[in-house]
N, C-alpha and C positions, 0 to 999 in steps of 0.2 A: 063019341060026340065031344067038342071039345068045349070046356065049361070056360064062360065070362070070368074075369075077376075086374073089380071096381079097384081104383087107385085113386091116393090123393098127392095132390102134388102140389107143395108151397109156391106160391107166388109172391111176385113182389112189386108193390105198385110206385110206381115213379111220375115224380109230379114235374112235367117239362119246363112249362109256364105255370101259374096261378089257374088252375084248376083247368088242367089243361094233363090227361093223363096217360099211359101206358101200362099195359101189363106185361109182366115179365116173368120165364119161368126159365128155371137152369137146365138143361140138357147135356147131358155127357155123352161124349161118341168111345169108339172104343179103346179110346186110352186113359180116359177117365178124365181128360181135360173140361171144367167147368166152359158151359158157354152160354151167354142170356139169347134168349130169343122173343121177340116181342109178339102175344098172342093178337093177332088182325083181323077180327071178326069179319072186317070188310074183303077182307082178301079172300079173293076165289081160290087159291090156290096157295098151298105151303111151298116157302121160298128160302131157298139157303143164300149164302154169299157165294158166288161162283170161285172168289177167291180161294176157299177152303179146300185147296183139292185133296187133304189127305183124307177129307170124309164122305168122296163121294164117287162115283163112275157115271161119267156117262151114260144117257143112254138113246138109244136112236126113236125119233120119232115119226109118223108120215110125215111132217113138214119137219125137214132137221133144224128149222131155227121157229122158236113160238115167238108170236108179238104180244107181250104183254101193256096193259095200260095201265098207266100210273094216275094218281089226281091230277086233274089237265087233260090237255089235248095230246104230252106227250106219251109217242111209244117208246118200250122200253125193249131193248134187244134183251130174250130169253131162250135158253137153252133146256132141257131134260136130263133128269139125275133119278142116279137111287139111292140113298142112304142106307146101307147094310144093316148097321145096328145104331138105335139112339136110346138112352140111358134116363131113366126117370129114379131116379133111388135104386132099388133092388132090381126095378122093372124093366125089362130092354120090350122095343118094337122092333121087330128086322122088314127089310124089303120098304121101305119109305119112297116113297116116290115125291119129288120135289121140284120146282123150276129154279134154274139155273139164273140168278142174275145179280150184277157187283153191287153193294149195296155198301160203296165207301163213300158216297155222297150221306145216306140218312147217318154213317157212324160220324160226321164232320157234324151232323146238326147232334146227334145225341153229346159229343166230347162238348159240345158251348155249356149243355146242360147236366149232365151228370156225368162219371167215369166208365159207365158202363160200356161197354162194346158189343154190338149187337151182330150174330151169327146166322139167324136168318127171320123168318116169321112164318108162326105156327097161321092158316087159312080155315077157312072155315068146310075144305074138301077135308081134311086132319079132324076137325074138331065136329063134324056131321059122322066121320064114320067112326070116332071112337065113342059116338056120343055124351060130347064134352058137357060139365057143368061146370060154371063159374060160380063160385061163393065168395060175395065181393065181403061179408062178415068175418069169416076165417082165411079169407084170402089164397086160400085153395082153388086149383087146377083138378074136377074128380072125369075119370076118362074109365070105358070099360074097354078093356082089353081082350 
């Protein structure tokens, strides 16, 4: 039987506008390259940048292309991915399953506001199945593995 472990993982909160927020946690793929990702409680679904192709493969779906929606009426061209391995300090997750979509428009709205560059966003499909907590006191990411 394989035993849970509990992780914690630093966050880091960025304030866009005047109370106006995000959360952000580093992830590392497997070359140990830092990358922020924005945790999206709202987001059905964890999203890489499709740009990123050294960290991800394809993968085929009954519909090969998903329509994702974005706030609005627009849809958003999406694709299916697996993430092999992502890096939380000591901790790797393998087999990540993610959608696939460019996310160079939200990095043009984050670069007005801060330096950071954002690599995809953690959904709340990610954060139900590792049953995530948010501790906005210690500003910790706790996930059980």
């Amino acid at each position: 039987m394989k035993r849970s472990k509990k992780i914690e993982i630093p966050l880091k909160l960025v304030e866009l506008e005047n109370e106006n927020y995000h959360i952000l946690v580093e992830i590392r793929f497997s070359d140990n390259k830092p990358q922020m990702w924005v945790i999206d409680t709202g987001a059905s679904k964890t999203v890489l940048d499709i740009n990123q192709t050294d960290y991800y493969s394809g993968v085929e779906t009954p519909l090969t292309e998903i329509e994702s929606m974005g706030i609005g009426d627009s849809r958003i061209e999406t694709k299916s991915g697996l993430i092999h391995e992502i890096k939380f300090g000591d901790d790797s997750l393998f087999d990540v399953n993610v959608a696939l979509i460019d996310l160079s428009q939200l990095n043009i709205l984050y670069h007005q506001f801060t330096n950071e560059k954002i690599t995809g966003l953690i959904g709340s499909d990610f954060l139900v199945r590792y049953k995530a907590t948010i501790d906005f006191k210690k500003l910790v990411l706790m996930l059980t593995i």
